[in-house]
N, C-alpha and C positions, 0 to 999 in steps of 0.2 A: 599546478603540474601540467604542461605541455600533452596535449596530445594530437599525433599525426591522423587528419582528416583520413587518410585513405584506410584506417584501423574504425573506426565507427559505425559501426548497426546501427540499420531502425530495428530495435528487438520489442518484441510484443510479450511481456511478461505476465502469466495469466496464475493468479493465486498469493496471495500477502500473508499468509500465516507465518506462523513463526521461523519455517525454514523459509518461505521465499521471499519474507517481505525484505529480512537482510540480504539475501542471493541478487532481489532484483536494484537495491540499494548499491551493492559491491559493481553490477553493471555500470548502473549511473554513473558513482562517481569516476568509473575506469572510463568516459567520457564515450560512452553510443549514447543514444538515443536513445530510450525506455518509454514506452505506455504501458502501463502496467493494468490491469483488469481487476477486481476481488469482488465478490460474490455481494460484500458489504461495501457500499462506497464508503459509508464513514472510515473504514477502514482504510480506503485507499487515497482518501483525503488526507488522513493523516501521514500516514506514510509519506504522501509527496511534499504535505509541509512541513515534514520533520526535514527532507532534502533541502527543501528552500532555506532553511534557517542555517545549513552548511555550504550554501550558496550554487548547490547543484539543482541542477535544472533536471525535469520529467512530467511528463503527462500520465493522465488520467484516462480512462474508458469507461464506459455503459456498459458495454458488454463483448464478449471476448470477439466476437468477429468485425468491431469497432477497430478495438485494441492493432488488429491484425492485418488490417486494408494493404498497409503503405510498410508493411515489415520483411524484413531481409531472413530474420528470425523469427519462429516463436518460442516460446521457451515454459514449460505451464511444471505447475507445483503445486499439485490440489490434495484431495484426501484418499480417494478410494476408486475403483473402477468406475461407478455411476457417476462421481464428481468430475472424471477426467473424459466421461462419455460426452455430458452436458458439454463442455466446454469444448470441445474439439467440434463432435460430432453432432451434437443438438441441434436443434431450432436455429439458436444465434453462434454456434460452434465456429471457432476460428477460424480453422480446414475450408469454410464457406468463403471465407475471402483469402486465400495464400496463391499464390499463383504457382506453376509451373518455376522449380529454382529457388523457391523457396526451403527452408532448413528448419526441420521441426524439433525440438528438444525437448523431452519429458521427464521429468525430476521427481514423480509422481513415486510413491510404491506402490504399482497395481499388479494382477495376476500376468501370468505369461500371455494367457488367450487373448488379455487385452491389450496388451504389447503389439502382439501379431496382427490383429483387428486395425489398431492406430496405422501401425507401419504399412498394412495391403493396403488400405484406403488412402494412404499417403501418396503410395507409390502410384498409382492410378489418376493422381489427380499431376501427377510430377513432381511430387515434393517428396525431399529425403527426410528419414524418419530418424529419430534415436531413439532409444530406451534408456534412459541414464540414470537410472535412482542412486539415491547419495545417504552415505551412512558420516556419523559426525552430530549428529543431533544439533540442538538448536545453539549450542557452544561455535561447535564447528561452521556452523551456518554464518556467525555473529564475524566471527576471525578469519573469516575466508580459507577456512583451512578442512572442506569436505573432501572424505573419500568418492570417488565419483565411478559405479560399475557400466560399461555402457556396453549396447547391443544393437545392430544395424551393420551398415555397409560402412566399409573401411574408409570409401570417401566423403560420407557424413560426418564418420570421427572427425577426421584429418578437417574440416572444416568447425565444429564444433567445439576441438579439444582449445584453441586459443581464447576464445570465449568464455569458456569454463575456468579458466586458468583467474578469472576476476575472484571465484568462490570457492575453488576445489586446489586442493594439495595433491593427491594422488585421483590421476585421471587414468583409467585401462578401458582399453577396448576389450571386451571378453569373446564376443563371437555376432553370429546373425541375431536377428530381432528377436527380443525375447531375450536374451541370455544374459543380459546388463539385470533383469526382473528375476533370474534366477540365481544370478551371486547375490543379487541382494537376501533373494530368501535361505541360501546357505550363508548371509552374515547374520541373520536372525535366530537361524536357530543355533548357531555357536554363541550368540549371545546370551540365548535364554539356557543353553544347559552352563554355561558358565553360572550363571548368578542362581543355577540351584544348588551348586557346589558350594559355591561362594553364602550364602544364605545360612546353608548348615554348617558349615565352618563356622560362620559367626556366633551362631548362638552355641557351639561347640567351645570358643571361646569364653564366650561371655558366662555360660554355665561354671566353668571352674575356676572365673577369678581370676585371670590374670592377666596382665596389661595387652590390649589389644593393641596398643602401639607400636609396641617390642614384639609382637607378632606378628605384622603388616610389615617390620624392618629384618626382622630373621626368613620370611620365606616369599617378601615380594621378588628378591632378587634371585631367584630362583626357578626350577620347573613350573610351579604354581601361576608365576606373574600372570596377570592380565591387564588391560585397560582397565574393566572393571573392578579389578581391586586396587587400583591405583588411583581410581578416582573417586568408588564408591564404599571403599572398605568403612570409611572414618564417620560417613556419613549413615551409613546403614546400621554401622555400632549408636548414634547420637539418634536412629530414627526419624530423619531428616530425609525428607521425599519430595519434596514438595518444587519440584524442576525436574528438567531433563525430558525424555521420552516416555510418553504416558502409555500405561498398561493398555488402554482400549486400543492406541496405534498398536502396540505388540500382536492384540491378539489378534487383529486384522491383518498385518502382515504374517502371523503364523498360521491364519487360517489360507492364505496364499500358499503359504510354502506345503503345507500337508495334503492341502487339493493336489498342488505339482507331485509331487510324491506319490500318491496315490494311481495318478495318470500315468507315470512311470513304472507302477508296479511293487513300488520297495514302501518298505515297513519306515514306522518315525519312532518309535517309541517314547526315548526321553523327551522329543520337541512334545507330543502330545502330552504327555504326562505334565511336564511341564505348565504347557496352554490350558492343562485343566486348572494347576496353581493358580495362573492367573487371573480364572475364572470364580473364583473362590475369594481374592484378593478386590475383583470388582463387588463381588458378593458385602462386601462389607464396608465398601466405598470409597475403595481405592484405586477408580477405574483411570481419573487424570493425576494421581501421582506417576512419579517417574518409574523404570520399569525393576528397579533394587528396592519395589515395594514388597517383591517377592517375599522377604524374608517376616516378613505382618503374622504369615499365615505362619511361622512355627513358632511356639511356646517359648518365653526363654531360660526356662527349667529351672531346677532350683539351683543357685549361687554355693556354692562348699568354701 
């Protein structure tokens, strides 16, 4: 495949887990440049020699402000606020070598406060900031096909969104910095009261015997629909967890969203109730199954 030099980053891609090692893979072979960083180099060895065997070319880093010297972009995909502090703002933190004109990408799910923190520090050094957390799970990641909420200055988007377009299917600018970190935390909590509906339904099902298939085809098409029952219905009847978005990421991004909420003033109810489920659900050691482990914790009553 052809590609026009004047289209190619140096992009500094910091985090190899399961969403960013394929995100920073979809880079590569959209032909930039890639150094990519990961906390474990085996990890990021392998990655790049999984690229060489599809004959794309990428580099490797020691440590993320390696990674970052000679980049046009950085782009980071880590776990949690302190993951994405290290890597930015740490010792060897990226931010330390980005120059003025550089373009910062975060695909991270971290809190508001640390959105705002990345992006003031950004903007003081001359670099534009984004907030971009991405829903699609590690599916989405793999097919280049993430929802992408993003927060910052319009002409960061506008600079970023072509970029993104290598891993993301729907890209929005949502507002100023921070606000890409808080649709993410209102897709989390519509996710999680879904699947407690979705959860009791099932064993509502499964309680009185009768075909959950012809159930899934009488009311998916319907009010009821969700993604989650359309991907998760057939699996969560089978007891089948074992992929997807693990309940510890859940409950860390809900513990994001409940703090914001809080800060704001307004009540959660279901989200928390909810985050207790899940809490209950690690209880018993279902902390990295996917997050339609939910349904573990309710009984599946007697069969009629």
């Amino acid at each position: 495949m052809e590609h026009n030099s004047s289209d190619r980053a140096n992009i500094a891609f910091l985090g190899l887990g399961v969403m960013g090692g394929p995100m920073a893979a979809h880079l590569a072979r959209a032909g930039h440049r890639v150094t990519a960083y990961n906390r474990t180099g085996e990890k990021a060895a392998g990655w790049r020699s999984a690229l060489a065997a599809e004959g794309v070319e990428a580099r490797t880093a020691a440590t993320p402000i390696d990674a970052a010297r000679d980049a046009d972009i950085v782009i980071s995909c880590v776990g949690n606020d302190e993951d994405l502090e290290q890597v930015l703002l740490g010792e060897h933190g990226a931010l330390g070598a980005m120059k003025p004109g550089t373009l910062l990408v975060d695909h991270t799910t971290v809190s508001a406060n640390m959105a705002r923190k990345v992006e003031q520090q950004a903007r003081a050094k001359g670099v534009d900031a984004l907030d971009a957390p991405v829903s699609g799970g590690q599916a989405g990641a793999e097919n280049g096909k993430l929802a992408i909420m993003c927060g910052g200055s319009l002409a960061a988007f506008e600079r970023a969104e072509p970029v993104m377009r290598a891993y993301g299917a729907r890209i929005v600018h949502v507002g100023a910095a921070g606000a890409g970190q808080t649709a993410k935390m209102a897709n989390q909590m519509c996710i999680a009261g879904v699947l407690g509906g979705l959860s009791e339904a099932i064993r509502l099902v499964q309680a009185s015997g009768i075909d959950g298939d012809k159930v899934l085809e009488a009311i998916s098409g319907g009010a009821a629909q969700s993604w989650q029952m359309e991907n998760r219905w057939q699996t969560m009847m089978s007891d089948e967890f074992d992929f997807g978005f693990a309940i510890d990421w859940m409950r860390k991004d809900l513990g994001y969203a409940l703090d914001e909420a809080r800060r704001l003033g307004l009540s959660s109810p279901v989200s928390e109730l909810v985050d207790s489920f899940y809490a209950e659900v690690q209880a018993i050691g279902g902390a990295r199954q996917d997050t339609s482990a939910l349904i573990r914790r309710l009984p599946k009553g007697i069969v009629k």
